[in-house]
Every structure is written in C-alpha cells, then in structure tokens.
C-alpha positions in Angstrom: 0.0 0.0 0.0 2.5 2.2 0.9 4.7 2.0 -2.4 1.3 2.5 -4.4 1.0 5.8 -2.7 4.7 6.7 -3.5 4.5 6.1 -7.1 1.2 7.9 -7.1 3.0 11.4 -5.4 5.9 10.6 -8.0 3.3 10.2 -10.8 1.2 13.1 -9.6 4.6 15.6 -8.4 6.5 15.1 -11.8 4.3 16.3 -14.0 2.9 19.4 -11.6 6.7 20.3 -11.4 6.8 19.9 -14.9 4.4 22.6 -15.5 5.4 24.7 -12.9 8.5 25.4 -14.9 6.4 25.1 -18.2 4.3 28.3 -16.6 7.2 30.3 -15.7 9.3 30.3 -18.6 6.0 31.3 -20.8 6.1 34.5 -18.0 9.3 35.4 -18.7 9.3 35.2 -22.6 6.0 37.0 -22.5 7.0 39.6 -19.5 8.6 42.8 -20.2 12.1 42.7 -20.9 14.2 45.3 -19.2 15.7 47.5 -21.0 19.8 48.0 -20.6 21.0 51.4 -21.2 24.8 52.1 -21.8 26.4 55.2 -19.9 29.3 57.2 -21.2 31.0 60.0 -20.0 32.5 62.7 -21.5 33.8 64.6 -18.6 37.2 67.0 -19.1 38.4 67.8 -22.2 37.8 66.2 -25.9 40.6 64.3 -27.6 41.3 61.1 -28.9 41.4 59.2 -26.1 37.7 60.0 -24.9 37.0 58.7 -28.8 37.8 55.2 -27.8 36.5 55.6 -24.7 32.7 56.4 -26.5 33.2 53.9 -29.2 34.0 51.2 -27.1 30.8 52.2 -24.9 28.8 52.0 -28.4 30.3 48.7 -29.1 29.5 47.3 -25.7 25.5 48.7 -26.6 25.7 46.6 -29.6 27.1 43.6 -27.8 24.2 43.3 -25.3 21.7 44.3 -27.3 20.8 47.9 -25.2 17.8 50.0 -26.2 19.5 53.4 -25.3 23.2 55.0 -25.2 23.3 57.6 -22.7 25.7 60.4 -22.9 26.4 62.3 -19.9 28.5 65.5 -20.6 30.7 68.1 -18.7 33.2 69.2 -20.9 34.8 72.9 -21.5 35.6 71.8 -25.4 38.3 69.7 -27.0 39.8 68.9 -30.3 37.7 69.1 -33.6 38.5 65.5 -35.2 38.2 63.9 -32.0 34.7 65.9 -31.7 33.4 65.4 -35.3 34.2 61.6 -34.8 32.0 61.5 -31.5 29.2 63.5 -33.7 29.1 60.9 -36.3 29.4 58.0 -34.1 25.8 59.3 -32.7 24.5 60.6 -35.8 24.8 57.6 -37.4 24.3 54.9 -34.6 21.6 52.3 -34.9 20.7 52.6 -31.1 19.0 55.9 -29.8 21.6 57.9 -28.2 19.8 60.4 -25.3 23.1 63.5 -24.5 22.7 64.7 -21.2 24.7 67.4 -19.5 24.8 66.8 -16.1 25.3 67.2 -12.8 24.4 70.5 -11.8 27.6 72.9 -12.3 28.5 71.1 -15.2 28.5 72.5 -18.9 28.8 71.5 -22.5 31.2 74.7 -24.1 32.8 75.1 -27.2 33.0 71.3 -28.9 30.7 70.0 -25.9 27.6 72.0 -27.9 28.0 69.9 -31.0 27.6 66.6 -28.9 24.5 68.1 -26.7 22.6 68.5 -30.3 23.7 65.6 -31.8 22.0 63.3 -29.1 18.4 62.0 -30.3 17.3 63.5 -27.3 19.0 65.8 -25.9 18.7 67.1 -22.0 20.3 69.4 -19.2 20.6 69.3 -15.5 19.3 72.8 -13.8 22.3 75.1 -13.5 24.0 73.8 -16.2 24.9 75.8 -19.6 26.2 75.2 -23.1 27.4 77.0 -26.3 30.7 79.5 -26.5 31.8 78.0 -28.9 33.9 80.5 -31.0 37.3 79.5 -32.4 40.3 80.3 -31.1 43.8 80.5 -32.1 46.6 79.3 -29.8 48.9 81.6 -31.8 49.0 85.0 -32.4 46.3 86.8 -34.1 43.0 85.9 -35.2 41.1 82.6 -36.6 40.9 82.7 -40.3 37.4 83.9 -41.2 37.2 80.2 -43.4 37.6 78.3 -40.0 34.5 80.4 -38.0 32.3 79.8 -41.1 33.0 76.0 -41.3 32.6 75.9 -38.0 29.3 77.4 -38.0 28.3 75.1 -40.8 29.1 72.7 -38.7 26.8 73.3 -35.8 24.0 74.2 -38.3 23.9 71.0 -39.9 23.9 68.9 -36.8 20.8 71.0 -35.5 19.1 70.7 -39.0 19.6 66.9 -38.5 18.4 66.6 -35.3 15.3 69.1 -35.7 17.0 72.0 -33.5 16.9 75.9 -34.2 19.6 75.5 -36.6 20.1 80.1 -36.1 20.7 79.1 -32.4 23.2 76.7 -33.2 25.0 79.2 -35.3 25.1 81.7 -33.5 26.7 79.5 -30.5 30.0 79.9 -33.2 29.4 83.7 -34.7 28.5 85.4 -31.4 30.0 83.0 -28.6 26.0 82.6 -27.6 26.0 80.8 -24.1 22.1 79.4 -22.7 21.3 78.5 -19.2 19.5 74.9 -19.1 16.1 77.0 -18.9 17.0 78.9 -21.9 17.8 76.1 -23.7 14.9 74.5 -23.1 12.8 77.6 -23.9 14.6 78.1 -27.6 14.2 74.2 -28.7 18.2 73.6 -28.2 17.2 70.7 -25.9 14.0 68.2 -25.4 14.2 68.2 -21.3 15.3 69.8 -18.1 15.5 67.1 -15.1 18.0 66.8 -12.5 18.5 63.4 -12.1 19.2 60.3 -14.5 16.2 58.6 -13.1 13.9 61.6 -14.0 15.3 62.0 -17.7 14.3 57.8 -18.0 10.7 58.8 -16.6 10.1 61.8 -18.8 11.7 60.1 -21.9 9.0 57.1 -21.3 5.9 59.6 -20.6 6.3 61.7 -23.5 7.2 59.1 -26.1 10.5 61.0 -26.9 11.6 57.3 -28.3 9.9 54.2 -29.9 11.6 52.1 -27.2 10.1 52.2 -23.5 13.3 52.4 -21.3 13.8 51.2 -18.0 15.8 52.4 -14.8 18.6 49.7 -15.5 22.3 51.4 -16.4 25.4 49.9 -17.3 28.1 52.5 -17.1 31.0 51.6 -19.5 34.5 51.3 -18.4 37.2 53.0 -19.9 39.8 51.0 -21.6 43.6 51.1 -21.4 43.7 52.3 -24.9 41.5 55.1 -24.2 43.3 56.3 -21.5 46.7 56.2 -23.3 45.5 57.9 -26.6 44.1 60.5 -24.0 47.5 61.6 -22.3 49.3 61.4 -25.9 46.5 63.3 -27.8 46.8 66.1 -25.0 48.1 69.2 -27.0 50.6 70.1 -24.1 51.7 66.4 -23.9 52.5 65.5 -27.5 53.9 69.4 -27.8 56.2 68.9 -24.7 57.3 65.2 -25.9 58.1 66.2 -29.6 60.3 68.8 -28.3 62.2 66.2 -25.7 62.6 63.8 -29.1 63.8 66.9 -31.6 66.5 67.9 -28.8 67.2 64.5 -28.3 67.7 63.4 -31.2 70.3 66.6 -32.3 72.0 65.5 -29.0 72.4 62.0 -29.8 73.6 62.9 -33.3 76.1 65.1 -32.6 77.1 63.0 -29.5 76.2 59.8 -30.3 74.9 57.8 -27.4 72.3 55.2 -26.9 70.5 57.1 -23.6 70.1 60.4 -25.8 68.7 59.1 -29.2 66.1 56.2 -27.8 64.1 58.7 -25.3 64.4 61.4 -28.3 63.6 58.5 -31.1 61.1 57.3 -28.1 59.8 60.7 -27.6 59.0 61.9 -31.2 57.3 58.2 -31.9 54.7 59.2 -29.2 54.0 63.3 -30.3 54.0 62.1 -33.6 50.9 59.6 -32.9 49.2 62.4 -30.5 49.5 65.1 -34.1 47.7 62.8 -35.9 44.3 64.0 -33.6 46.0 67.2 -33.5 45.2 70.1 -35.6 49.1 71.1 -37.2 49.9 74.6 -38.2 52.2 74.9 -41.4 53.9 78.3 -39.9 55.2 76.3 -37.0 56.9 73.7 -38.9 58.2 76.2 -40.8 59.9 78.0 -38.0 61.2 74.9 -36.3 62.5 74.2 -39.1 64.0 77.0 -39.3 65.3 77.1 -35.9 67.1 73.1 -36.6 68.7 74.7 -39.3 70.1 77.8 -37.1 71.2 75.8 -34.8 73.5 73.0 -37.5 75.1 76.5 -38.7 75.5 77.6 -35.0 77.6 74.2 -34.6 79.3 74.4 -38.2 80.2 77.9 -37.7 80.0 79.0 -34.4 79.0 82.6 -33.8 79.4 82.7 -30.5 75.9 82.0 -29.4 74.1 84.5 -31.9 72.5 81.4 -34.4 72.4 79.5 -31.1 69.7 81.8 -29.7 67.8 82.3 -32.7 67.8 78.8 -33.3 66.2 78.5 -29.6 63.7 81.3 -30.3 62.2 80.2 -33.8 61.6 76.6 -32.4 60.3 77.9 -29.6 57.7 80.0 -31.7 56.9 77.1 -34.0 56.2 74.9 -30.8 53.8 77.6 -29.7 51.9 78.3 -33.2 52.2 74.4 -33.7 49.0 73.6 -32.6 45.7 74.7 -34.5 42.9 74.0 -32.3 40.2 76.3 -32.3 37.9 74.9 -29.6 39.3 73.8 -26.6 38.5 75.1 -23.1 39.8 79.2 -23.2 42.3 78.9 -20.4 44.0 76.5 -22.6 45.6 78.9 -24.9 46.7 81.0 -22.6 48.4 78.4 -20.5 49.6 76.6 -23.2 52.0 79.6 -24.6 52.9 79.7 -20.9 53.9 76.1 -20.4 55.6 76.1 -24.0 57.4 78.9 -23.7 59.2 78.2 -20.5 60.0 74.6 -21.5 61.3 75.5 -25.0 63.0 78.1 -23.9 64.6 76.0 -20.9 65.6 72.7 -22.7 66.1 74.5 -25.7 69.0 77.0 -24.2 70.4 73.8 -22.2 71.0 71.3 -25.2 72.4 74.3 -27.7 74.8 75.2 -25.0 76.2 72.0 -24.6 76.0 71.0 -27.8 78.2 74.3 -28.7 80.8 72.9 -26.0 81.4 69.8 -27.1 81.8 70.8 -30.9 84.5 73.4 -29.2 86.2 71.0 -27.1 86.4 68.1 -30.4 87.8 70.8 -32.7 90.4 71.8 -30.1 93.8 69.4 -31.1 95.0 67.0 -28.3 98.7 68.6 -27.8 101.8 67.2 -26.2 105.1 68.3 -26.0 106.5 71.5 -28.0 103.8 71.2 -30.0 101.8 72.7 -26.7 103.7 75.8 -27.2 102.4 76.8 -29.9 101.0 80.2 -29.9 102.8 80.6 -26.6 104.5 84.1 -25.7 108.1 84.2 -24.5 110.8 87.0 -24.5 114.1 86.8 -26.3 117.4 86.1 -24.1 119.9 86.2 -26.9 119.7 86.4 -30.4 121.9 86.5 -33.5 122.4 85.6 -37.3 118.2 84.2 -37.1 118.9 82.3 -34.2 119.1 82.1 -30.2 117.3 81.8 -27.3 114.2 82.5 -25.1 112.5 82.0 -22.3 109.0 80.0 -22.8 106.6 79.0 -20.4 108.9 78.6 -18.0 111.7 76.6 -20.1 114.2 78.3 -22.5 114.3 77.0 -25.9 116.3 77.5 -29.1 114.8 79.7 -31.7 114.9 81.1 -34.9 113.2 83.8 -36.9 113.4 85.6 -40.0 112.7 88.7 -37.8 116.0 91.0 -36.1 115.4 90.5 -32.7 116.8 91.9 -29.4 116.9 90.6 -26.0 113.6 91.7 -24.1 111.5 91.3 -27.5 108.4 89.5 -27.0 108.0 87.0 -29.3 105.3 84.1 -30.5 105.4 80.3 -31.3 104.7 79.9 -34.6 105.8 76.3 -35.2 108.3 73.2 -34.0 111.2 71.6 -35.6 112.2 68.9 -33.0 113.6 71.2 -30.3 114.0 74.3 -32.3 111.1 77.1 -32.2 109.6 79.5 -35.1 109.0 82.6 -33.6 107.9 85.8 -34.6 108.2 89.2 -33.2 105.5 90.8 -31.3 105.2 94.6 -32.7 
C-alpha cells in the first residue's frame, strides 16, 4: 500500500513540477524585458582618447543588445577630429543615443555643444549651460574667417539633423552665444530639463521621446587602457612637450652619439607624432622649427658665439607655440599653453644648444703634447743672433729662430716646432 502511494506522489509531483516550470518560462518570454542602457561620460576635455573611450561604450551597446546609449556631458571643449568623430558615431548609430549634461555645475562649451545636439534626445541638468563655442587660435592673431564659417556650418547642420533651431546653433560659433538649461529648453536647443538620471528615464517614457520604453537599469561603460593612453598622448601640451624632448634629443644624440640620448628622443618623437595625428598642425610652425634646426647646425658648423644658437632657440620655440591649431578647446587653454611652452622651449632649448656648442669646441680643439703645446705661446728673447738664439717660454728656455731681427727683451710668439728648435715671430 504504501509503495502504491509513492508512485502515485511521483506520478502526480512530476508532472505538476513539470508545468510549474512550463508556466514560468511562458512568464518570462511574455514579460517585459528590461531595458539595458549604456552610460558614457565625456567629462574633461575632448581628444582622442575620450573617442575610444565612447566607441567602445557604443560597441559594448551593440554587444548586449541595449535600447539606449546615454551620454552624460561636462566638458569645456576639445579637439575638432576627436569631436566630429563622436558626432558621427551618434549621428549615425543604430541605437538611440539620449546627451545629457549633467550634474548640476557642469556645462557642454565650445566642442561639448555639438555633442549636446547631436544626441536623439537631448537634456540638461538645472544650473548647467552650453554653447561659447567661437574658435580660437593658440597663436597669435585671429582665426581665419574660413575656419569660423565652417565651423558654423558645422553646428548648423547637426541642428538641422536633429530638428533644433539651426540660427541658435550658429550663433553659439558667430556670437560665442551661451544658454542656461532653462533657456535652452525655452529656444528648442534641448528636449528636457530634469535633474536626475532617473527623472530624464521617466520623462523620456511619458512623452514618447523614443519608440523604445526604457527602463531604470544602467550599465556605465568602463574606460579601456587604450583610451586612456590615446588621452595623455593626444593632450596638446603632452604631444607638444614630448616632440620637443625627441627633436632635442635626437640633435644631441647625433652630434654625441649615445644610446640614452637618441632612444628617449627616437622614443619621444614616436609618441608626439601619434598624438599630431588627432591634433590640428599649423604649417607656420613647422616652418619655424624648421628654421630654428637649421640655425642651430650653422650655429655648430660655424660657431657665432651663441648669436645662431639663440635664434635657433627662439624660432623653435615660436613654432612649438603656433604648432597647434585647435580652435575649440577650453579658453584657459591657450593662454596656459603659450605659458607652459614657452618656458619649457625656452629652458631645454638653451640647455641642449649650450652644450652642444661645448662639445663641438672641445672636439675641434687638437690633443697637444710636448712642443707642440707651445704653440702660440709668448716668450721674451734672451739672446739672439744671425736668425737664431734663445728664449724663455713658459717657463723653459728653448732654441729659436726667426726671420725677424730680434733683441733681447722682445716679445715673441710660437709659430711652429722643428724637434727642439722654435719658429717665432716678433711681437710689434
């Protein structure tokens, strides 16, 4: 009896457990699946290593399959490749990208503004702002007239795209226009003002802003090694300051030839080399540095006592400065830049010419030895008769001759060496 009830619990159990799990999993496949959404941010400034950075956050979207890539924004401007390559990335993305500046305090200036209005939706944070985005030049003068109008272009066509007051967007390049979030908000620049990441998913989901319905989950991406290299080379200072240490150190190492100098110089130059190629070149600073390598061979071929030596400091210093031609990154950068330049070109530049000017003189000074040390010595005649006699030189007295009639007490120079017999001539 009892083994007749325990096949009729196994017999009865199985197949309620069965459909227990049945019931579930037709749940979950007909529940509501959550919606992933990626977080990047684009916090500092814009270069090439914050381009990784957001395309390995839009490959990771890809990868799980997310319904959303959200953008969050504090950034006083960058370079403009790096920039245009984060525009297109969103422009042209297959996922809906939401740009948010955010927290409160932060702001999207200068290169930041293009990212705001590229996002298919677009939001701020209370007491944020964006825009101010006219060029700059880190040289002297103005910015071309040809660089504000692309740039202006620019903007308007990413606003046209998007829907946005494309006049608004212009002007945030032609008259350095700057909006609060409110003011945004009030002109069509941006879709929503919320405070909190939560509150943008909300309001997103209530007005239908996309075809997707998002949920509260968010995967923030992490930034890879690679991004974080590419960002310290890409640096404008950084790649500036190490293309200098590989120009000076590789004139050291080939005019003293060494295996420290020329690999941190060869090293060096590798590095600012890859950083340029994000970087924005100007073709009057290659010209004067140049220029300045070239016053500084003819300082060592034919020294002028320092006078191609400086020039040759000043020019490269100049070129190093007017090198870079980035028009929107953060305003305190130019200023500072020339500063930190300046004082570093200057400083290694002085330090290598000068010792590179000692060592040429010390190699085309001749190893001498003997009489042949007297040469160009100064002595004064003891005796002397029929072109020949004596004198006291350096200390020792010597035989000379001379084609000159001299006197005892004449002061006289080495002009050459015969074994132990001196040429000397008269001093008049």
């Amino acid at each position: 009896m009892e083994n007749g009830m325990k096949n009729v619990i196994c017999y009865v159990s199985i197949p309620l457990l069965s459909r227990l799990l049945i019931l579930l999993l037709i749940f979950s496949a007909s529940g509501v699946a959550t919606a992933t959404i990626v977080e990047v941010n684009i916090d500092g400034e814009i270069n090439e290593g914050t381009v990784v950075y957001v395309e390995n956050a839009f490959d990771m979207a890809e990868n799980i399959q997310a319904d959303a890539v959200l953008v969050v924004i504090n950034t006083p401007g960058g370079l403009v490749s790096s920039t245009e390559k984060i525009v297109s990335m969103i422009l042209t993305s297959d996922i809906p990208v939401i740009t948010y500046v955010y927290p409160q305090g932060a702001f999207s200036a200068s290169a930041g503004s293009f990212i705001l209005l590229s996002g298919e939706v677009s939001a701020m944070c209370n007491g944020t702002s964006v825009g101010a985005a006219t060029p700059v030049t880190v040289g002297f003068g103005k910015v071309e007239n040809k660089t504000i109008n692309y740039i202006a272009s620019y903007a308007r066509s990413i606003a046209e795209k998007r829907g946005r007051p494309a006049d608004i967007a212009e002007k945030f390049v032609t008259e350095s226009l700057s909006l609060t979030s409110r003011e945004a908000y009030k002109k069509g620049v941006i879709d929503l003002v919320t405070d909190s990441k939560e509150d943008l998913i909300r309001k997103i989901n209530e007005k239908g802003l996309l075809d997707v319905k998002l949920d509260y989950e968010i995967v923030t991406a992490e930034k890879p090694v690679q991004a974080k290299i590419f960002g310290f080379i890409s640096n404008p200072q950084v790649a500036t300051i190490l293309f200098l240490v590989g120009l000076y150190g590789l004139i050291f190492g080939l005019t003293s030839p060494g295996i420290l100098p020329e690999t941190i110089g060869a090293i060096s130059l590798v590095l600012s080399l890859v950083g340029f190629g994000a970087i924005g070149i100007n073709a009057l600073g290659i010209l004067l540095i140049a220029l300045g390598v070239l016053f500084l061979i003819a300082e060592l071929a034919t020294p002028t006592y320092g006078v191609l030596g400086s020039a040759s400091v000043i020019c490269i210093t100049l070129g190093a400065i007017m090198l870079i031609d980035e028009p929107l990154m953060p305003s305190n950068f130019y200023s500072s830049f020339r500063m930190l330049i300046a004082g570093i070109g200057i400083g290694m530049g002085a330090l290598v010419t000068f010792m590179l000017m000692k060592l040429v003189q010390l190699r085309k000074e001749k190893k001498k030895v003997g009489g042949e040390a007297l040469i160009g010595k100064r002595g004064k005649v003891m005796e002397f008769s029929d072109g020949s006699g004596l004198a006291k030189i350096d200390g020792e007295i010597w035989k000379i001759e001379s084609d000159d009639e001299l006197r005892e007490g004449d002061e006289v120079i080495v002009t050459g060496r015969d074994g132990l017999i001196l040429s000397v001539k008269r001093i008049k």
